[in-house]
C-alpha positions in Angstrom: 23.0 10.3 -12.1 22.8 7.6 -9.2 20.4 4.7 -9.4 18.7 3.3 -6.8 19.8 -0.8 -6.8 16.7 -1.8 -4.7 13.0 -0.9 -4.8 11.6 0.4 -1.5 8.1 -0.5 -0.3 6.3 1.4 2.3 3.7 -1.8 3.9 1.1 0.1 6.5 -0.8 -1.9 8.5 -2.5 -2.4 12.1 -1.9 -5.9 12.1 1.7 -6.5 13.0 1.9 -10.1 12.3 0.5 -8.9 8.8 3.4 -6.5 8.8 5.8 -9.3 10.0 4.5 -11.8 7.1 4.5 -9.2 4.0 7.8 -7.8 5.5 9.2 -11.6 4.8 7.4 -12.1 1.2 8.4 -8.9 -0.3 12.1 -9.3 1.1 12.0 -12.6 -0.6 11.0 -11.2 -3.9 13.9 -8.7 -3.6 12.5 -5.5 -1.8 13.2 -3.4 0.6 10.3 -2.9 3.1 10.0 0.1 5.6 7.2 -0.4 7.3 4.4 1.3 9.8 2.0 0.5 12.5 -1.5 2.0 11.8 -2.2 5.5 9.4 -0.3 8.3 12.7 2.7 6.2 12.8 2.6 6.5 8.2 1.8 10.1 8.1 4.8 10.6 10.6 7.2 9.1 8.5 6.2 9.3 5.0 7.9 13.0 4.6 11.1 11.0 6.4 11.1 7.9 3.8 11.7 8.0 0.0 9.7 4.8 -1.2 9.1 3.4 -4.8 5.3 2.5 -3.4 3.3 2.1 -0.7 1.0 -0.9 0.0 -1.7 0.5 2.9 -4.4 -1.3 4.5 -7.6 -0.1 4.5 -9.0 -0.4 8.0 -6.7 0.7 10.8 -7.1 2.9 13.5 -10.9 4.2 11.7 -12.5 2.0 8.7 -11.7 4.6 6.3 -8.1 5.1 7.5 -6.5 3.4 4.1 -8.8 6.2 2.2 -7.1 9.1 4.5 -3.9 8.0 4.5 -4.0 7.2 0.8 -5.2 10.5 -0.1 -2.6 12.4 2.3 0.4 10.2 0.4 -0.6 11.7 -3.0 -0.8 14.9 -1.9 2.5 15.0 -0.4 4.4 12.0 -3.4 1.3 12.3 -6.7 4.0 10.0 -8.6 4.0 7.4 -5.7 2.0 4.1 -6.8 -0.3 3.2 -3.5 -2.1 -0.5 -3.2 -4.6 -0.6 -0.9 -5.0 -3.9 0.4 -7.8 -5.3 2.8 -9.7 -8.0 3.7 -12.6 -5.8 3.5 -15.1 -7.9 1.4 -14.4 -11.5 3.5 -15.2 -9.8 6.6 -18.5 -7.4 5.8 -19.1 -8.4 2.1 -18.9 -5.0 1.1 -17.4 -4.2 -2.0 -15.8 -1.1 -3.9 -13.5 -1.0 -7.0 -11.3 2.0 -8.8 -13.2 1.1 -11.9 -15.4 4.0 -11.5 -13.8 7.8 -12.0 -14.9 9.1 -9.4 -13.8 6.5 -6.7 -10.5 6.9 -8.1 -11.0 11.0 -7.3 -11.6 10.8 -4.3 -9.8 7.2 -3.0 -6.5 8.3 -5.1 -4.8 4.7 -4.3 -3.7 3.1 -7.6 -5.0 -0.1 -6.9 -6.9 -1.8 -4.9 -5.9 -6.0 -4.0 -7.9 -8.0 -1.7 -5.3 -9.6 1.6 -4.6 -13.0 0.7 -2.9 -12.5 -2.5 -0.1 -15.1 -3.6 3.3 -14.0 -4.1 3.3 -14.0 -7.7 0.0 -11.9 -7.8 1.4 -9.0 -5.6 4.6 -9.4 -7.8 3.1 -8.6 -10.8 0.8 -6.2 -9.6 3.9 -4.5 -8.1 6.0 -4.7 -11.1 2.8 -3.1 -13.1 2.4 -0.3 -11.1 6.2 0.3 -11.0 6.6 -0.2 -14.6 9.7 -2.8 -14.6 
């Protein structure tokens, strides 16, 4: 059986110098990033790409576009660990968690990380949900 030498992430934002940024710490930590423009350009390519996980911002095109797209990941990859990472709370100081059963129903994103993580957070929270 082959193994796959590098770990894939799937980054989906709206913001492409968010992209650019993340694109530049994950490839320093030693991933490979595909990555999308807003929740169409995702759902076009998601059947296309074989990622290890997905990190997906919550606002994009609508405010619950993260949720959508999120929920239309798992039904097409269950196994696929999904981040959902916004800035959500700094900019309406709204809140929301996957503590509660049935946010995780309905969200189905594995975790959820608030934008302005450091490197080694994301690292670990990556190499949790990946199991390494």
């Amino acid at each position: 059986m082959e193994t796959k030498d590098t770990i894939t992430i799937f980054l989906v934002d709206d913001d492409t110098d968010y992209i650019f940024q993340m694109t530049k710490m994950l490839e320093n930590m030693g991933y490979e990033v595909i990555s999308a423009c807003g929740q169409k350009e995702a759902e076009e390519m998601i059947d296309k790409i074989n990622p290890d996980l997905a990190i997906i911002d919550l606002m994009m095109e609508n405010k619950d576009s993260g949720f959508i797209l999120s929920y239309r990941i798992k039904q097409r990859l269950p196994d696929l660990p999904v981040i959902i990472a916004t800035a959500l709370t700094a900019e309406t100081g709204m809140m929301f968690s996957l503590e509660d059963e049935a946010d995780k129903e309905w969200i189905k994103a594995d975790a959820y990380l608030e934008k302005g993580l450091r490197p080694d957070q994301l690292h670990r929270e990556i190499n949790k949900l990946l199991k390494l």
